[in-house]
C-alpha positions as CSV (number, residue, x, y, z in Angstrom):
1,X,-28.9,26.8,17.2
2,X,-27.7,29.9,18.9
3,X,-24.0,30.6,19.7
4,X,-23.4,33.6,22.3
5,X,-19.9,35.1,23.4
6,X,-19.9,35.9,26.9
7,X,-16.1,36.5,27.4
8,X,-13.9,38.0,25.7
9,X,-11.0,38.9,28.2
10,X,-7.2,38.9,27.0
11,X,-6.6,34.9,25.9
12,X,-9.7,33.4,26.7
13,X,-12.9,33.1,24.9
14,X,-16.4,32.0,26.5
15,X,-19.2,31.0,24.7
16,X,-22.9,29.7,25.7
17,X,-24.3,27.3,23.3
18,X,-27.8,26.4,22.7
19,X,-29.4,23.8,20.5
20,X,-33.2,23.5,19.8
21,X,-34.9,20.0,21.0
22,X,-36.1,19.8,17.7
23,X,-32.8,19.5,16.2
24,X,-31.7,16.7,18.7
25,X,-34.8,15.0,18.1
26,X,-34.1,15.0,14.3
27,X,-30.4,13.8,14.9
28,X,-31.8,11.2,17.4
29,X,-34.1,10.0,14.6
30,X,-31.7,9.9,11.7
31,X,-29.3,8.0,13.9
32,X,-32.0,5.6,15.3
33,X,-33.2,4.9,11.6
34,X,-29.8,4.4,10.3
35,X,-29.1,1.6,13.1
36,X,-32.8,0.0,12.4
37,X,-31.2,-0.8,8.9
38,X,-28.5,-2.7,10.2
39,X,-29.8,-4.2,13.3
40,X,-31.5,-7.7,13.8
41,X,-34.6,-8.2,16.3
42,X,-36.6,-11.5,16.4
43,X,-39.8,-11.3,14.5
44,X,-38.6,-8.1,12.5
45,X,-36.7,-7.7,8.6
46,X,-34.0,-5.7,8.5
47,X,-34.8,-2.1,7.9
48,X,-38.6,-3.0,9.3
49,X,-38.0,-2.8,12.7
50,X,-40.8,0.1,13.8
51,X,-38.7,3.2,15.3
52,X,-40.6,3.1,18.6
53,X,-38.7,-0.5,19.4
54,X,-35.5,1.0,18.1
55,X,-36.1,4.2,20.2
56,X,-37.2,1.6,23.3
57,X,-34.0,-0.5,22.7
58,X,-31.5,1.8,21.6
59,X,-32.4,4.9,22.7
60,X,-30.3,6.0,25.4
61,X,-26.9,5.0,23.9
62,X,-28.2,6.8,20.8
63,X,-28.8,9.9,22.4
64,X,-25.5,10.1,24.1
65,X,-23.9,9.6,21.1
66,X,-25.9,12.6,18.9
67,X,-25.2,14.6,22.3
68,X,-21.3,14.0,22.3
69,X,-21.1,15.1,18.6
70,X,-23.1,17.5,18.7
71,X,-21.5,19.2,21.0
72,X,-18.3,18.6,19.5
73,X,-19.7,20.0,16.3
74,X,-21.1,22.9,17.8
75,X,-17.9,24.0,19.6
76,X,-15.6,23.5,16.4
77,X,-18.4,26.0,14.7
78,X,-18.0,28.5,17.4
79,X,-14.1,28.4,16.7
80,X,-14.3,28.6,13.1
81,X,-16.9,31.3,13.0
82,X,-14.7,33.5,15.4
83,X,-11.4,32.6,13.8
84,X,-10.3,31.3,16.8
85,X,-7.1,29.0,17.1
86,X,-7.3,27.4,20.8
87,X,-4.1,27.0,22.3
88,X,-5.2,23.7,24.6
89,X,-8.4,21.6,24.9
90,X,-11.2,23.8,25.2
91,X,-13.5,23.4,28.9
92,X,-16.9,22.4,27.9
93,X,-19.6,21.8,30.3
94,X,-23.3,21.2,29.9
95,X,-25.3,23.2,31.7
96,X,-29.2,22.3,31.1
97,X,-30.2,19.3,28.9
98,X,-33.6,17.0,29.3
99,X,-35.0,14.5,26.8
100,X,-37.5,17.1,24.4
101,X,-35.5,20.1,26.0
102,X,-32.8,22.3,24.3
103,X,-29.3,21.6,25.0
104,X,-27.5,24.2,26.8
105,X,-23.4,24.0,27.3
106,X,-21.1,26.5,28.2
107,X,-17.6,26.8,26.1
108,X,-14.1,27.9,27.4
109,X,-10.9,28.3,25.1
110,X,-7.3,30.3,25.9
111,X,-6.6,31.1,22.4
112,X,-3.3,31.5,20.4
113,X,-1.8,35.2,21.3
114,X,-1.6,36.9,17.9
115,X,2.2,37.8,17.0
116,X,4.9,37.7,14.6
117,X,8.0,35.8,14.9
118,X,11.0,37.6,14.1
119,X,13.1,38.0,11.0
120,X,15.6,34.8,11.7
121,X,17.8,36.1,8.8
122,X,19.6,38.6,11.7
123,X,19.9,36.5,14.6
124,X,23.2,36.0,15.1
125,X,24.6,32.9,17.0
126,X,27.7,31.7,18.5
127,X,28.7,28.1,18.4
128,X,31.1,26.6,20.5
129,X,33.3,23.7,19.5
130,X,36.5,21.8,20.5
131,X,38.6,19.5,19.0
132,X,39.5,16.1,20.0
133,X,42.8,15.9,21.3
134,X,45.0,12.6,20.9
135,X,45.0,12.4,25.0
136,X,41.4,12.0,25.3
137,X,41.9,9.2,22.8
138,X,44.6,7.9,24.5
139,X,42.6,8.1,27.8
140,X,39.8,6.4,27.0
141,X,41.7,3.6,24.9
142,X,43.4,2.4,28.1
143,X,40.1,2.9,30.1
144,X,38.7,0.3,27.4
145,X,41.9,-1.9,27.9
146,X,41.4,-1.7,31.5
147,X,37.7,-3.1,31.3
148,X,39.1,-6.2,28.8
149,X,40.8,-7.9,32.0
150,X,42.9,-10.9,30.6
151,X,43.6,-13.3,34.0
152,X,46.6,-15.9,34.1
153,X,47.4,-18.0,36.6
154,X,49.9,-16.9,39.2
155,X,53.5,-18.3,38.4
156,X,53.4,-19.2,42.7
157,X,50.8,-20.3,44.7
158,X,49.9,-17.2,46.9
159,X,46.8,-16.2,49.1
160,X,44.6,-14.6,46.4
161,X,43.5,-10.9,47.1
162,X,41.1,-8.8,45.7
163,X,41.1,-8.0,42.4
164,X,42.4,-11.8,41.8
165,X,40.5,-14.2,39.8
166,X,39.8,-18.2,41.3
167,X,39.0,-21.1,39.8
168,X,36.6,-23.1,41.9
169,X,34.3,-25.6,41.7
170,X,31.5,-25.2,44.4
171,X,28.1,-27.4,45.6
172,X,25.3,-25.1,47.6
173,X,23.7,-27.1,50.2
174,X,20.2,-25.8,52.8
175,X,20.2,-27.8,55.7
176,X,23.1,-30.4,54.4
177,X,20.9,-31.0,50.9
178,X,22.3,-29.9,47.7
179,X,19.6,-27.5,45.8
180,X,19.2,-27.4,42.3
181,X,21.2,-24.9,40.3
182,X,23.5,-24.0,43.4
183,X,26.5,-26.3,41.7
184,X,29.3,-25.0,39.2
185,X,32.6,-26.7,37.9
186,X,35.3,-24.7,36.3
187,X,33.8,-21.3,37.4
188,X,35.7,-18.2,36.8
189,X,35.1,-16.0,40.3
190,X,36.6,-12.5,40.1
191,X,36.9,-11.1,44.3
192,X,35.6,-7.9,44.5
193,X,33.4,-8.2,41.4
194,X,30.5,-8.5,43.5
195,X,28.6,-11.0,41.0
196,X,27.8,-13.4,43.6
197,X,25.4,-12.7,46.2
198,X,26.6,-10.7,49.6
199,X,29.6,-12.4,51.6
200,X,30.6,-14.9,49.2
201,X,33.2,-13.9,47.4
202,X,34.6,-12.0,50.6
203,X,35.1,-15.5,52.7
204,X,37.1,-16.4,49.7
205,X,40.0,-13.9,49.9
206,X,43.3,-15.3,51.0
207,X,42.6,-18.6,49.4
208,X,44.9,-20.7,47.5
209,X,45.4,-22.8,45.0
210,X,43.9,-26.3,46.6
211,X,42.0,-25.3,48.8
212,X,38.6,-26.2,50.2
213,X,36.6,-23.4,51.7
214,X,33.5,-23.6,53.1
215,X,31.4,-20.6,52.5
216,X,28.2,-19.8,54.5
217,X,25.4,-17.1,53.5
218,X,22.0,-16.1,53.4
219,X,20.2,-15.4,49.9
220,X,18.7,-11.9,50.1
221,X,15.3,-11.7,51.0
222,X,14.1,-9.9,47.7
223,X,16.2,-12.8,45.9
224,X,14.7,-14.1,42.7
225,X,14.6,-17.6,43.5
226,X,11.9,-17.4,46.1
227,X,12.5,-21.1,47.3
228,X,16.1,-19.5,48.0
229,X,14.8,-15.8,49.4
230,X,15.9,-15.2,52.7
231,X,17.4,-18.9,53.2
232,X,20.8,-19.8,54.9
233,X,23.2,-21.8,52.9
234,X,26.4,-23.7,52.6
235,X,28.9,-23.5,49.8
236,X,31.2,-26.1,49.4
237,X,34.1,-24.5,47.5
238,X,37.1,-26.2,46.0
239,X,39.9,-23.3,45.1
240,X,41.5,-24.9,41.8
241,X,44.1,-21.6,41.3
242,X,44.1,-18.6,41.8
243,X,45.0,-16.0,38.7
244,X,46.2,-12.7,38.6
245,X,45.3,-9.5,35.9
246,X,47.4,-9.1,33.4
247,X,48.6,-6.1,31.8
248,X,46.7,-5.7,28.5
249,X,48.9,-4.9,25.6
250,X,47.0,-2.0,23.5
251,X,48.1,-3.3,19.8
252,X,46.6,-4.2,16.6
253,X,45.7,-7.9,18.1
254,X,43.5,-6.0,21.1
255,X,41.9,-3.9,18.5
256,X,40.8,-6.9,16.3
257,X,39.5,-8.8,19.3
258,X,37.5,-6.1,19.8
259,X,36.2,-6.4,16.2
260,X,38.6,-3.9,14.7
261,X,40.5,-4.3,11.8
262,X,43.6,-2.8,13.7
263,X,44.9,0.0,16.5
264,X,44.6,3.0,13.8
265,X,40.6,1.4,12.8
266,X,39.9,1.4,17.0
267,X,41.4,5.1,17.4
268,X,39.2,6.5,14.6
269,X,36.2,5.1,16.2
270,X,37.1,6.5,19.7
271,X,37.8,9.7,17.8
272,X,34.7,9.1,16.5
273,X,32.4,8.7,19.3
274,X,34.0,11.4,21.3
275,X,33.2,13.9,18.2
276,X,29.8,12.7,18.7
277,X,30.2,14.2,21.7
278,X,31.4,17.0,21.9
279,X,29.4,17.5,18.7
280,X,26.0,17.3,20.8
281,X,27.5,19.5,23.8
282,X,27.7,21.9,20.7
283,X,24.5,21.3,19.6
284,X,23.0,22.0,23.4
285,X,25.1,25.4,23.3
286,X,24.1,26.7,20.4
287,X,20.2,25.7,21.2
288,X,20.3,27.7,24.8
289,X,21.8,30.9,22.7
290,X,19.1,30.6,20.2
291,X,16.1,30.2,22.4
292,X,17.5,33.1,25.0
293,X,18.0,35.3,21.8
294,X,14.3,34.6,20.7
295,X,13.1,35.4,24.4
296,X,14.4,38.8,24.3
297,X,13.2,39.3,20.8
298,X,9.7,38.2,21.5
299,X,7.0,39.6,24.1
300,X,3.4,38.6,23.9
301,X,1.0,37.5,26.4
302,X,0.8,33.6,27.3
303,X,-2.6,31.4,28.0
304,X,-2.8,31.5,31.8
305,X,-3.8,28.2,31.7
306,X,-0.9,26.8,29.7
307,X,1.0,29.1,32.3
308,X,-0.6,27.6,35.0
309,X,-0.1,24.0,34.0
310,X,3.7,24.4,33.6
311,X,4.2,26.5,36.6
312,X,2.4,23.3,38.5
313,X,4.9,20.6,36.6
314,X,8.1,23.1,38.0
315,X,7.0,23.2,41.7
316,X,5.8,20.0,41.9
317,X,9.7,18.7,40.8
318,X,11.0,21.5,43.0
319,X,9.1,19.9,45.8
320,X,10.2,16.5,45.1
321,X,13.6,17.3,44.6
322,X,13.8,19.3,48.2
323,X,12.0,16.2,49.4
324,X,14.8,13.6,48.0
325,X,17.5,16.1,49.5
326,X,16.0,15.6,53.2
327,X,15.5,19.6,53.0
328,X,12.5,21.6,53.7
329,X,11.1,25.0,52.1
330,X,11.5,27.1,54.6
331,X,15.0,26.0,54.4
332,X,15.5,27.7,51.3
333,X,16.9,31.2,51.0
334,X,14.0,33.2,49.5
335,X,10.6,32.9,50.5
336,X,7.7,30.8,49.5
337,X,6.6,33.9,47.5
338,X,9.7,34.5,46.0
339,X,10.5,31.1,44.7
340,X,6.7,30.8,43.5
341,X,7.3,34.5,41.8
342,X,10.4,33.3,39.8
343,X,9.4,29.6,38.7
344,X,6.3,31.0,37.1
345,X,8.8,33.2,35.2
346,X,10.3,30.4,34.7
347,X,6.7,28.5,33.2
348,X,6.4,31.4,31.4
349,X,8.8,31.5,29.2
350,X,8.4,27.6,28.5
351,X,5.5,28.5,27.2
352,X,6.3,31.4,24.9
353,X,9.3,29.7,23.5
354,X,7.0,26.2,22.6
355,X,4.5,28.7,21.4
356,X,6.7,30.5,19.3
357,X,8.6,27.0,17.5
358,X,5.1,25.8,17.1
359,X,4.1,28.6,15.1
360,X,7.4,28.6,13.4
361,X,7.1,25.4,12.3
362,X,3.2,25.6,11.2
363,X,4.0,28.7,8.8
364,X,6.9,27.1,7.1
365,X,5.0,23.6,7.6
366,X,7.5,21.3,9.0
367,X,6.2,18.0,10.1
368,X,7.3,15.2,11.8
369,X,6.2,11.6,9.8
370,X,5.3,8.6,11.2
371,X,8.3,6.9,10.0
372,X,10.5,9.6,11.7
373,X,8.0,8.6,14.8
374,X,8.7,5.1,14.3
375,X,12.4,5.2,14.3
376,X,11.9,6.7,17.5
377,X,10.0,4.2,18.9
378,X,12.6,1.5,18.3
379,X,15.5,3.5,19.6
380,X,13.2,3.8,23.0
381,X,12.2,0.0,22.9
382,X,15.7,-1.2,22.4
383,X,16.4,0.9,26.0
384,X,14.4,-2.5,27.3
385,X,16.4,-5.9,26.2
386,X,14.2,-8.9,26.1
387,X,11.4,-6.1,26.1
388,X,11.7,-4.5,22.7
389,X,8.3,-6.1,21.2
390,X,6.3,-5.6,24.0
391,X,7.3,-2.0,24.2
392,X,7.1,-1.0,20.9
393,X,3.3,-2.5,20.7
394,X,2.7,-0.3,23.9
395,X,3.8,2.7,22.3
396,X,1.7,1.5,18.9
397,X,-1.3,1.6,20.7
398,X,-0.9,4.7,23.0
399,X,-0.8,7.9,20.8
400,X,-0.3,10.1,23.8
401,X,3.1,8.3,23.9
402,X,3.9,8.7,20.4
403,X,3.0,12.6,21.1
404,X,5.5,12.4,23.7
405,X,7.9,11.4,21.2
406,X,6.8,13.1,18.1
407,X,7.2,16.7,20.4
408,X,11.3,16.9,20.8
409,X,11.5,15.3,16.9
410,X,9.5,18.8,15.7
411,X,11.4,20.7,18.4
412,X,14.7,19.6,16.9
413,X,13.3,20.0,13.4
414,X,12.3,23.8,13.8
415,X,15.6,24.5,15.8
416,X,17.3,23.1,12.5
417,X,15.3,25.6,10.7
418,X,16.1,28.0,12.2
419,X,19.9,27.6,12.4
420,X,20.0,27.5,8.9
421,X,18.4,30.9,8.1
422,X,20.6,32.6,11.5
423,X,24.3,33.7,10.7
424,X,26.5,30.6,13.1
425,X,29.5,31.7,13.8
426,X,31.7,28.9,15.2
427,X,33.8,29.9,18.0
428,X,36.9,27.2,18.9
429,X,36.8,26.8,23.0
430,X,38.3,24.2,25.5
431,X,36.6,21.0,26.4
432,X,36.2,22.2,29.5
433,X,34.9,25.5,28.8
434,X,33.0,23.4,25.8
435,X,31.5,21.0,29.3
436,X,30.3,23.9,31.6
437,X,27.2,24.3,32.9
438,X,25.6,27.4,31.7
439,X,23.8,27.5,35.1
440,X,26.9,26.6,37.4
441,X,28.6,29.8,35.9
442,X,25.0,31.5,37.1
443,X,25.4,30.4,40.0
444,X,28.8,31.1,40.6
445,X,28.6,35.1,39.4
446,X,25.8,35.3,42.0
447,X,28.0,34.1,45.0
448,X,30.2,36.6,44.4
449,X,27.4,39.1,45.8
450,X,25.5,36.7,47.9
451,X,25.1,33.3,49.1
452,X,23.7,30.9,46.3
453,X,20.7,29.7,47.2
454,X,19.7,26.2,47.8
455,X,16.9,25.6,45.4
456,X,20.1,26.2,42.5
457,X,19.7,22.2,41.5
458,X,16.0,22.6,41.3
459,X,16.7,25.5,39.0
460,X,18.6,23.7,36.9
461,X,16.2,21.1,36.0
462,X,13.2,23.4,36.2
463,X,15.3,25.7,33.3
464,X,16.2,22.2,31.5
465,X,13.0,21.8,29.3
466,X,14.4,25.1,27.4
467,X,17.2,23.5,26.4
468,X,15.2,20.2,25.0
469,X,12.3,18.7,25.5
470,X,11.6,16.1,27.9
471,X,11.7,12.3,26.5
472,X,9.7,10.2,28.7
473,X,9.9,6.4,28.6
474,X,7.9,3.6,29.9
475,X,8.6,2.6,33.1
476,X,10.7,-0.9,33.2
477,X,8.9,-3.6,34.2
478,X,9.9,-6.0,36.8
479,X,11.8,-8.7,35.0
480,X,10.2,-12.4,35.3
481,X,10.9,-14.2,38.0
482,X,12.8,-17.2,36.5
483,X,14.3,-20.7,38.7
484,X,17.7,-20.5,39.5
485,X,20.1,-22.2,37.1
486,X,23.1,-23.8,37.4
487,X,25.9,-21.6,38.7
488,X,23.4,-18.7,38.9
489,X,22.4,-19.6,42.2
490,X,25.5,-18.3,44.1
491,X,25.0,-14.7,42.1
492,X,23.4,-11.7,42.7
């Protein structure tokens, strides 16, 4: 075995590997021997089966697998022997290999940058925070109160409006035949609720209490009754009242229907949630202040690949963003260049701050547990109701999703780490100041000296990872189609 550097420039690290025929040959053998012992031919013992059959028979999958670990063995040598920490997957490619031949394959790592991170003891942070005032409480118990609608009947038969409530009976006929699940009796129908399917509630405003309406629409065509997609239809709707909102009283019977014990209980758990808040807002802030204080504090050079990777994830969003916003690049206020010039920035700074937490968090050896890992999973499968099992299994079995996972869990971990060896000094600001966007206020210095340009949104999101990492989640699948039941046929 012979292992040669060829590179040595900055990050990266090349490396031409050669292993001696003889040496495969030996694995080969070994391999084929141990598999002889297990294996059953007809007219052969186990463990007597003569090794040109076993080389005949098995002797091609058995080579490809002495090659793959080989070579994995051999590259994990030339690492250790060098010292060398890669900072991705390493690029390996086999250059010259023939049955009885050496094996020849080429190496390529970026490797860790060697530096120090700084003395955390004197940062010094600012955290903002705000207080919950009794009118935010106040504002979002009546928004609550609002959402609880409590309809009575009118005390005089008027023409109901929207925002009324009627209580109908209806039968939905195609083609003068009443189809199963388009029939209801006692149905609440709130106009302007737009829970039915398009035009129906509409033809019922201005009813009244005792009368007949006949309704006529036409199920959508991506409706999920296909024997009903795209069909006309007839209601047949019989107005028993009509009822009106009424005013919900915000008292200790509204808080226990709610599943409070009273008003006071319901107040301390808007107070609380609002906390929650404002708490993570606080959080966010005192994150962005950290991470900006330990990119001025820190200056080493970055794998170009990793470099290159992020820069691609930024533009490609950018793109897709300009795309979604009917706009075009040379639309944009600084050139091609420019904008490329500045997201790479951008990329690389990404990848000196995850660098930088990731070392961070190997010297003082915080990890992230599979429990930890788990809980996460089920807070991401209960985003899918009806779903949960099937998504949880999905992200059992896929540990690049669990990796997507475990990443913002360590993030958060170091970040906590950190805080707690950093002097915090908490700072009592507005709500509103406490709501800002860091980047807005950018924005908004920079238009005092020019126009702001329009790739600011794409900025935004681009700069967003710095703040915390990206969560991604399985894509929802496309609920079951399911027959319509009764008084579902009518809805959306």
């Amino acid at each position: 075995m012979q292992i040669t550097q060829t590179n040595s420039d900055g990050l990266r690290r090349d490396f031409t590997i050669v292993v001696e025929a003889a040496e495969i040959d030996t694995k080969v053998t070994e391999r084929l021997t141990s598999v002889g012992a297990e294996v059953k031919l007809p007219g052969f013992r186990p463990g007597k089966v003569p090794l040109a059959i076993l080389r005949q028979r098995f002797g091609k999958s058995v080579m490809g697998e002495v090659l793959e670990q080989t070579v994995n063995e051999m590259s994990q040598k030339a690492l250790d022997d060098n010292d060398l920490r890669p900072a991705q997957q390493p690029k390996i490619e086999i250059t010259s290999f023939d049955e009885g031949k050496d094996l020849e394959f080429t190496l390529e790592v970026e490797v860790m940058p060697d530096f120090k991170p700084m003395d955390f003891s004197k940062l010094k942070l600012e955290k903002p925070v705000a207080e919950v005032e009794d009118e935010k409480v106040d504002e979002a118990l009546k928004e609550i109160a609002g959402q609880q609608k409590n309809f009575e009947k009118v005390a005089r038969n008027r023409k109901s409006k929207e925002g009324d409530a009627l209580l109908i009976d209806f039968v939905g006929k195609l083609d003068g035949e009443a189809f199963e699940g388009g029939s209801a009796e006692g149905h609440q129908l709130e106009l302007g609720s737009n829970t039915f399917i398009p035009g129906f509630e509409e033809q019922l405003v201005g009813a009244k209490g005792g009368d007949d309406v006949e309704v006529k629409v036409t199920f959508p065509e991506n409706y999920g009754a296909e024997h009903l997609a795209g069909k006309e239809a007839v209601f047949e709707v019989k107005v028993h009242e009509v009822q009106e909102a009424a005013e919900v009283e915000i008292n200790d019977e509204f808080a226990t229907k709610l599943g409070l014990e009273n008003l006071a209980a319901l107040k301390d758990a808007i107070r609380g949630q609002i906390e929650q808040q404002y708490n993570q807002l606080s959080r966010q802030a005192l994150k962005r202040g950290m991470l900006d204080a330990m990119a001025e504090a820190h200056d080493f050079d970055v794998p170009p690949g990793m470099k290159q990777g992020e820069f691609d994830n930024i533009w490609q969003q950018f793109q897709q963003e300009l795309e979604q916003n009917g706009e075009k690049l040379e639309d944009q206020d600084q050139s091609e260049e420019e904008l490329k010039a500045e997201y790479m920035g951008i990329a690389e700074r990404r990848v000196r701050l995850g660098l930088l937490l990731a070392e961070v968090g190997r010297i003082n050896n915080i990890e992230v547990s599979q429990e930890e890992v788990n809980q996460a999973m089920i807070a991401q499968a209960r985003n899918y109701p009806g779903q949960e099992r099937m998504i949880f299994e999905m992200f059992q079995k896929r540990p690049e999703m669990q990796a997507q996972l475990r990443a913002p869990i360590f993030e958060d971990k170091v970040i906590d780490f950190i805080s707690e060896l950093a002097t915090v000094t908490e700072k009592k600001v507005s709500v509103e100041d406490l709501m800002k966007d860091p980047d807005e206020e950018a924005d908004a210095k920079q238009k005092k000296k020019k126009a702001a340009p329009k790739k600011a949104a794409a900025k935004k999101s681009a700069d967003a990872k710095d703040e915390e990492a990206p969560k991604k989640a399985p894509a929802k699948k496309a609920a079951a189609k399911k027959p319509a039941a009764k008084k579902d046929a009518a809805k959306k």
